[in-house]
GULUMLUM-937921 format. One line per field, with one value per residue (C-alpha): x negated, y negated, z; residue in one letter; residue number from 0. Coordinates in pm, whole numbers, plus 50000, padded with zeros to 5 digits. Layout:
<lumzas>
x <- X_...
y <- Y_...
z <- Z_...
r <- A_...
k <- NUM_...
</lumzas>
This chain:
<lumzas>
x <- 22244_22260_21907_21917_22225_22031_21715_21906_22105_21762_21598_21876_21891_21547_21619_21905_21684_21438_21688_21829_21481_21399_21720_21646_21285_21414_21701_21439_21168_21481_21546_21231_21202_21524_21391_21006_21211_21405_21115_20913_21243_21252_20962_20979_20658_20696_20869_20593_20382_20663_20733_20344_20393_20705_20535_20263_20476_20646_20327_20232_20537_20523_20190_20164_19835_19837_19621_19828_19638_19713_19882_20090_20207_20314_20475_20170_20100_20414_20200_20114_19764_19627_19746_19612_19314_19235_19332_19096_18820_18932_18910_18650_18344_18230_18146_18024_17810_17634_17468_17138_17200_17553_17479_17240_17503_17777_17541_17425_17805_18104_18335_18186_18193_18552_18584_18423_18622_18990_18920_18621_18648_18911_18953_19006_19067_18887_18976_18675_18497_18650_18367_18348_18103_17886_17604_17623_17915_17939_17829_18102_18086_17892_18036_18006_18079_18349_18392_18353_18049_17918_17678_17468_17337_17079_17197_17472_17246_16937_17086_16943_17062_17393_17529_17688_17895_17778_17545_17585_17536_17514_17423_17249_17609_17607_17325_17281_17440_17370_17434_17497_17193_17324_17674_17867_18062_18300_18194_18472_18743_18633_18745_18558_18503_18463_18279_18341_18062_18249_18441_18123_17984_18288_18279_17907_17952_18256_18032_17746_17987_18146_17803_17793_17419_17406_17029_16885_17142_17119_16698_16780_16979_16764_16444_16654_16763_16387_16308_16597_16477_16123_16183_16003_16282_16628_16844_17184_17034_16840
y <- 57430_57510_57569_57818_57948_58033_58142_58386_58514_58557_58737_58991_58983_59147_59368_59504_59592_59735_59987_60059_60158_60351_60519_60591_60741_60974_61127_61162_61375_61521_61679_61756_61982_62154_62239_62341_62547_62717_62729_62917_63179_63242_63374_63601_63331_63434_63225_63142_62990_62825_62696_62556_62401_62226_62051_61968_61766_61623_61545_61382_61153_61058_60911_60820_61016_61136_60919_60814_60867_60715_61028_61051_60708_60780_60439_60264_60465_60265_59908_59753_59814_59515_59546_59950_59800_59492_59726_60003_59767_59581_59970_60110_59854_59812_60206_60173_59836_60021_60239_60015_60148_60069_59716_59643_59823_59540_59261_59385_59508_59404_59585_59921_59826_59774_60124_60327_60210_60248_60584_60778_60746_60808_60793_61157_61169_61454_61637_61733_62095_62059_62201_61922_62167_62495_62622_62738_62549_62402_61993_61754_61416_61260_61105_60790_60794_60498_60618_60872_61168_61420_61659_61824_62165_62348_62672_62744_62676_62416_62105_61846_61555_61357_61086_60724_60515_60350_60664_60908_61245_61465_61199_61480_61599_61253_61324_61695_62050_62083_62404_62259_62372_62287_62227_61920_61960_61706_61639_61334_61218_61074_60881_60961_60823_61029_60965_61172_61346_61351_61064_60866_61020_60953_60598_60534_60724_60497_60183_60271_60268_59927_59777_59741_59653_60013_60052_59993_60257_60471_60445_60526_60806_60979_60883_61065_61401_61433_61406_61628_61873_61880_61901_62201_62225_62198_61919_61754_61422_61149
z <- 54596_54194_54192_54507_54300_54034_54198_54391_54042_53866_54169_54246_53856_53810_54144_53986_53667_53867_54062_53704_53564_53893_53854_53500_53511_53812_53577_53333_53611_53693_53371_53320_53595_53543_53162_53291_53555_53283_53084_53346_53448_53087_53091_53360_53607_53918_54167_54420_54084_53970_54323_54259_53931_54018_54384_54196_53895_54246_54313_54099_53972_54355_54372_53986_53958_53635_53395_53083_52774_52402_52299_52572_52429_52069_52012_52020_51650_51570_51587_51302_51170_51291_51619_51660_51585_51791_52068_51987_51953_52290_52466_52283_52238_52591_52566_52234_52321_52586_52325_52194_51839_51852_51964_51667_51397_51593_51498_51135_51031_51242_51008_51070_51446_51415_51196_51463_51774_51552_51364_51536_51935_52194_52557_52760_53154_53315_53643_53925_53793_53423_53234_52936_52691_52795_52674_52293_52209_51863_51961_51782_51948_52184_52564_52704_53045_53173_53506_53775_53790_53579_53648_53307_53391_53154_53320_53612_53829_53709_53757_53510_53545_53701_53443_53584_53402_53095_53040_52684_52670_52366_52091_51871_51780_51558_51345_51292_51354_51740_51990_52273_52536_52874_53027_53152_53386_53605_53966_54019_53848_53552_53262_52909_52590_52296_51961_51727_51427_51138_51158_51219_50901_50690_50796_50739_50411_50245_50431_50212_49914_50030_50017_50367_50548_50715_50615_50958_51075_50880_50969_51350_51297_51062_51312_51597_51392_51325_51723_51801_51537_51637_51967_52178_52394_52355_52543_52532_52664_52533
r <- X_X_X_X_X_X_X_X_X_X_X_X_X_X_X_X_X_X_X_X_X_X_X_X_X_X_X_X_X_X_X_X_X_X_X_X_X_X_X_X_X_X_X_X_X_X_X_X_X_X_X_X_X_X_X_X_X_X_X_X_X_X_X_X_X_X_X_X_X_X_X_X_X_X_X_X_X_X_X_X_X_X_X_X_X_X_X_X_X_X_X_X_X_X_X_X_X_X_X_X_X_X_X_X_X_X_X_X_X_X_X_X_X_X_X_X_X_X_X_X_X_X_X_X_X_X_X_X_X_X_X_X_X_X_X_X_X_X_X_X_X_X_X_X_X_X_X_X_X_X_X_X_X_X_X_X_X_X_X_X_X_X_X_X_X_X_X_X_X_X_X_X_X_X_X_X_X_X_X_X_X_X_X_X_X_X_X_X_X_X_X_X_X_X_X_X_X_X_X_X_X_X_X_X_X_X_X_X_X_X_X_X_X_X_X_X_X_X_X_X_X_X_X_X_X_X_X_X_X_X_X_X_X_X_X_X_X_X
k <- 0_1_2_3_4_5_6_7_8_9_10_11_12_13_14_15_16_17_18_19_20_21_22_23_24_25_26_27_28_29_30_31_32_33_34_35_36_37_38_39_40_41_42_43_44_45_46_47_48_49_50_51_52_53_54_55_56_57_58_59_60_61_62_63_64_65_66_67_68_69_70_71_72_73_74_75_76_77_78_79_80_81_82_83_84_85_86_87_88_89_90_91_92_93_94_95_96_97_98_99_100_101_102_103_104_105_106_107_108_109_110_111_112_113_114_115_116_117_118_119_120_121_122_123_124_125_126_127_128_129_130_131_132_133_134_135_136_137_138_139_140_141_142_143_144_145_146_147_148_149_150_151_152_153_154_155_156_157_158_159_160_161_162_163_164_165_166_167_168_169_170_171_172_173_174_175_176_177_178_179_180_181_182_183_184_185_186_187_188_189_190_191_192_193_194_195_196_197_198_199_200_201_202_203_204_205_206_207_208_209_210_211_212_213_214_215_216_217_218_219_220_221_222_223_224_225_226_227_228_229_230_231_232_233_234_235_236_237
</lumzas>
């Protein structure tokens, strides 16, 4: 009967926590609403759009559909060091290791590997028809696809190609000053991983100077701005 006793305390224990922390996170949507809805009124948004704003927040706290990214988290740049960047590594190197070049820089220089996935990439969640780059834009990262559908278009309406997950698009970006020739552009929900041009360089630059064995690297990319620069037509894929 002690043990039921105390099964029953812990049990209606963590219930009660769990009504607290419901209660808690509903205050906070609560006031959240009341200050976009002042926000909006402020600023003289008419009532039907702010009607539409505030059913889709409702919407959206209801079914839990919108995709928390890191910087929606800012304690998590409280970690230590060490912590920031096992996790990093943990969510960034299955994109990375689906990139051959990326796999052989893992194997050659694991501290570079671990550089890249802490200071150079980041994960973005991307709605259907977001338009990701267009045609002209200045290229400063390249994609690696996690999840979902994209479709890359060399104009609106020549579709090229349709990446799945594990693909990259827009590697040139990495190795040389790049105008983006074709679009990407969302076709389902997706979830993104970004790497990004200068912080790759900066990283591969200080390796070099911390005697890291980047040679082989270093090789590839300069064998792939050659290709892109030679190249009698334009492309974002490779």
């Amino acid at each position: 009967s002690l043990l039921w006793f105390l099964a029953w305390l812990v049990t209606h224990s963590a219930f009660n926590i769990l009504i607290w922390q419901w209660h808690q996170r509903h205050c906070e949507e609560l006031m959240q609403a009341a200050k976009i809805q002042q926000y909006l009124r402020s600023h003289d948004v008419s009532q039907l759009l702010t009607s539409r704003i505030l059913r889709v927040l409702r919407l959206w706290c209801a079914e839990g559909s919108r995709h928390l990214e890191e910087r929606d988290l800012p304690l998590l740049r409280s970690l230590p060091l060490d912590l920031q960047t096992r996790m990093h590594t943990e969510v960034f190197s299955p994109s990375l290791m689906q990139h051959p070049a990326f796999q052989k820089l893992r194997s050659i220089s694991r501290l570079c590997h671990i550089a890249i996935c802490h200071l150079a990439m980041e994960a973005r969640h991307c709605d259907v028809s977001q338009e990701l780059f267009m045609v002209g834009d200045v290229a400063e990262e390249a994609l690696s696809l996690r999840a979902g559908r994209l479709d890359y278009f060399k104009v609106r309406d020549l579709h090229l190609a349709r990446l799945e997950p594990g693909d990259w698009v827009g590697e040139s970006a990495l190795w040389l000053r790049w105008p983006r020739s074709g679009s990407l552009v969302v076709s389902s929900t997706s979830e993104v991983v970004v790497l990004k041009a200068s912080e790759l360089q900066t990283i591969a630059a200080d390796g070099r100077k911390l005697g890291w064995p980047l040679l082989p690297f270093r090789h590839y990319a300069r064998l792939v701005a050659e290709h892109f620069a030679a190249a009698a037509e334009r492309t974002d894929l490779w």
